[in-house]
C-alpha positions as CSV (number, residue, x, y, z in Angstrom):
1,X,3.3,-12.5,-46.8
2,X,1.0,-14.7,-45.6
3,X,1.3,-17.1,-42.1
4,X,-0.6,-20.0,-42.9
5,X,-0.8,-22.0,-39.6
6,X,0.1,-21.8,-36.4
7,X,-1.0,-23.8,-33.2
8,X,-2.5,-21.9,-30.8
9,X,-1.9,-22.7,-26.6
10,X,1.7,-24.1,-27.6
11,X,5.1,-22.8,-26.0
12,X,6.8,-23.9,-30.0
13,X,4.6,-23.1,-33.3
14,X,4.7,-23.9,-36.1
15,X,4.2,-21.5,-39.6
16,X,4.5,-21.5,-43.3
17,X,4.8,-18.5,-44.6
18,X,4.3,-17.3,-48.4
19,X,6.2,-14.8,-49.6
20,X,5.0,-13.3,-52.8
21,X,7.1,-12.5,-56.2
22,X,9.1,-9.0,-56.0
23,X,8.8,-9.4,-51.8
24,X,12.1,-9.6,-49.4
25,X,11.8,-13.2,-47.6
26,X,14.4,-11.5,-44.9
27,X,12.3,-8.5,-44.6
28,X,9.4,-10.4,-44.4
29,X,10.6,-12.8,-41.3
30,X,11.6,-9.9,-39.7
31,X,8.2,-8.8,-39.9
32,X,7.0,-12.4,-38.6
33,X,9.4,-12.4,-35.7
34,X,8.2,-8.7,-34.4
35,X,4.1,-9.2,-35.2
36,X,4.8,-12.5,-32.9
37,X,6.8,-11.1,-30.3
38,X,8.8,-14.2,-30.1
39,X,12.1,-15.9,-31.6
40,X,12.6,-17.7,-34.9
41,X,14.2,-20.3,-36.2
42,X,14.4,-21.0,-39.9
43,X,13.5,-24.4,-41.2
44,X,14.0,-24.6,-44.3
45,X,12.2,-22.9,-47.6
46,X,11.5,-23.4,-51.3
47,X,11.3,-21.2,-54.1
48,X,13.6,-19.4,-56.3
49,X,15.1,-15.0,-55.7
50,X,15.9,-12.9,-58.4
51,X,18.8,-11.0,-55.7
52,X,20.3,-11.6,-52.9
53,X,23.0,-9.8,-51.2
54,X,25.4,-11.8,-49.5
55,X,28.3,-11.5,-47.1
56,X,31.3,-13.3,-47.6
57,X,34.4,-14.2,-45.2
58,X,35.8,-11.2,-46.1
59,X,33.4,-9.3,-44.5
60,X,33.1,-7.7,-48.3
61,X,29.5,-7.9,-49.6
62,X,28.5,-9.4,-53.1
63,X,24.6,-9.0,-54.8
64,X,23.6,-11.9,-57.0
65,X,21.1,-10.9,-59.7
66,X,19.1,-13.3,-61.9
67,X,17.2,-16.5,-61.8
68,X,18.4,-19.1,-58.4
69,X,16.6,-21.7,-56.9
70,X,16.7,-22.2,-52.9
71,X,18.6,-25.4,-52.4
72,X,18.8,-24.4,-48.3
73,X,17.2,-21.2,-46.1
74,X,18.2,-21.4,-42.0
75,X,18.9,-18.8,-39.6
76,X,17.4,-17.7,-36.2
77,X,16.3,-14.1,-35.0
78,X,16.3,-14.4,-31.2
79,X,15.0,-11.2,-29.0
80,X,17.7,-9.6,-27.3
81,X,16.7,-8.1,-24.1
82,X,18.1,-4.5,-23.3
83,X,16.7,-4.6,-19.7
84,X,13.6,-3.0,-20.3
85,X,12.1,-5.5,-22.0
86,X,12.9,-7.2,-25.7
87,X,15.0,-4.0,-27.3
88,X,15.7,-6.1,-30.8
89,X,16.9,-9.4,-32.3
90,X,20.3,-11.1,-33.3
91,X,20.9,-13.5,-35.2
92,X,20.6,-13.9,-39.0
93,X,20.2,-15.9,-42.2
94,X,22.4,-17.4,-44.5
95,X,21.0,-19.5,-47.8
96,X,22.5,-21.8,-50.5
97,X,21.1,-22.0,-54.2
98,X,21.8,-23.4,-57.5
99,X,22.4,-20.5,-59.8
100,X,21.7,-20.8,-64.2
101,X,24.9,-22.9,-64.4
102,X,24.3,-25.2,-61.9
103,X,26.7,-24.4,-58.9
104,X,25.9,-24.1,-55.2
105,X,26.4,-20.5,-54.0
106,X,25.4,-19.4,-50.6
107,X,26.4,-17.8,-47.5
108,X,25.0,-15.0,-44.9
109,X,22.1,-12.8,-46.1
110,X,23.3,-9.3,-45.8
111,X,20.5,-6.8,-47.3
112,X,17.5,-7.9,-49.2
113,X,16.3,-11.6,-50.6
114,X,13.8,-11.3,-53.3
115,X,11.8,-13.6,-54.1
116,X,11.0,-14.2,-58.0
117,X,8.5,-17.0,-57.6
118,X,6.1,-17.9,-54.5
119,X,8.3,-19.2,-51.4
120,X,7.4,-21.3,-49.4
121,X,9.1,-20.7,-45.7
122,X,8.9,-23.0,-42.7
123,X,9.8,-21.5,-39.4
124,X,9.5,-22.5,-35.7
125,X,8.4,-20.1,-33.3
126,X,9.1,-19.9,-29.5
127,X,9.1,-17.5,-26.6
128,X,11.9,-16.3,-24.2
129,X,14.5,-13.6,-24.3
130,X,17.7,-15.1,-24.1
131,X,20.0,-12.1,-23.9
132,X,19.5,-9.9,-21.0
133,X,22.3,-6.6,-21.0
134,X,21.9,-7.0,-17.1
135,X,23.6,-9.9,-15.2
136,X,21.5,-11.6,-12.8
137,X,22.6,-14.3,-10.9
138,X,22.0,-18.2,-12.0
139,X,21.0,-21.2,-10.3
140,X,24.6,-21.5,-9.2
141,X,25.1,-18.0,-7.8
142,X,27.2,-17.2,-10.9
143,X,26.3,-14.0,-12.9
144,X,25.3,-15.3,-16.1
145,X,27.2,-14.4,-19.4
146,X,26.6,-11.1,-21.2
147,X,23.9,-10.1,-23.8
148,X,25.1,-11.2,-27.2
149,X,25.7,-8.4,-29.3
150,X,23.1,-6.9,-30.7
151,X,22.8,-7.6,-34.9
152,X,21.0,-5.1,-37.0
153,X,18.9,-6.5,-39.7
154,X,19.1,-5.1,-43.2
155,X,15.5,-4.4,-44.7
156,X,17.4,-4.0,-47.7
157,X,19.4,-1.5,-49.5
């Protein structure tokens, strides 16, 4: 993986990332999001994976093996706050590509995302912790909502 550019001094940066052939592009945002300390949100990418495991509305998982070109790569991994300071990230992925015969396939990534050329990934990145486990009152004397719940990101499997 390699992070490209950045602007340094700005609350928001930009990055491109390259993700080499044989490398996890889920695995390697993850990697982004916790060298940076900061949230992420997917912009868009380019490139074609050789496998991708997906999970459909089912909840049942399916792996896609072969040759695919990204058509669409968005998500967000936001830090999730355990009370002690950021104690992970939720959020997730989900991609759409044009497999050999020409369909759109897609949904949430669920495991590992290989690439089998160079991608190209544009992300946004940005401070703040935006779940907190402990409720503190807000501006209106409210308690604010509860953490959302905590997602575990696959590295792959």
């Amino acid at each position: 993986m390699e992070n490209l550019c950045a602007e340094p001094g700005s609350s928001m940066a930009t990055h491109v990332m390259i993700v080499n052939v044989g490398e996890c592009i889920s695995t390697e945002i993850l990697a982004l999001s916790r060298d940076l300390g900061r949230n992420i949100c997917v912009l868009t990418a380019n490139g074609e994976i050789s496998r991708v495991k997906l999970r459909l509305p089912s909840n049942e998982h399916v792996t896609y093996e072969g040759g695919f070109v990204i058509q669409s790569l968005g998500g967000s991994l936001v830090l999730f706050d355990g009370g002690s300071g950021p104690s992970g990230r939720s959020g997730g992925l989900t991609v759409s590509f044009f497999g050999p015969s020409g369909h759109l396939v897609g949904g949430a990534v669920a495991g590992e995302m290989i690439a089998a050329s160079t991608v190209q990934v544009v992300l946004l990145s940005f401070p703040g912790e935006f779940g907190n486990a402990s409720k503190e009152p807000n501006k209106t004397g409210n308690s604010s909502a509860p953490a959302p719940p905590k997602v575990d990101v696959v590295d792959g499997e």
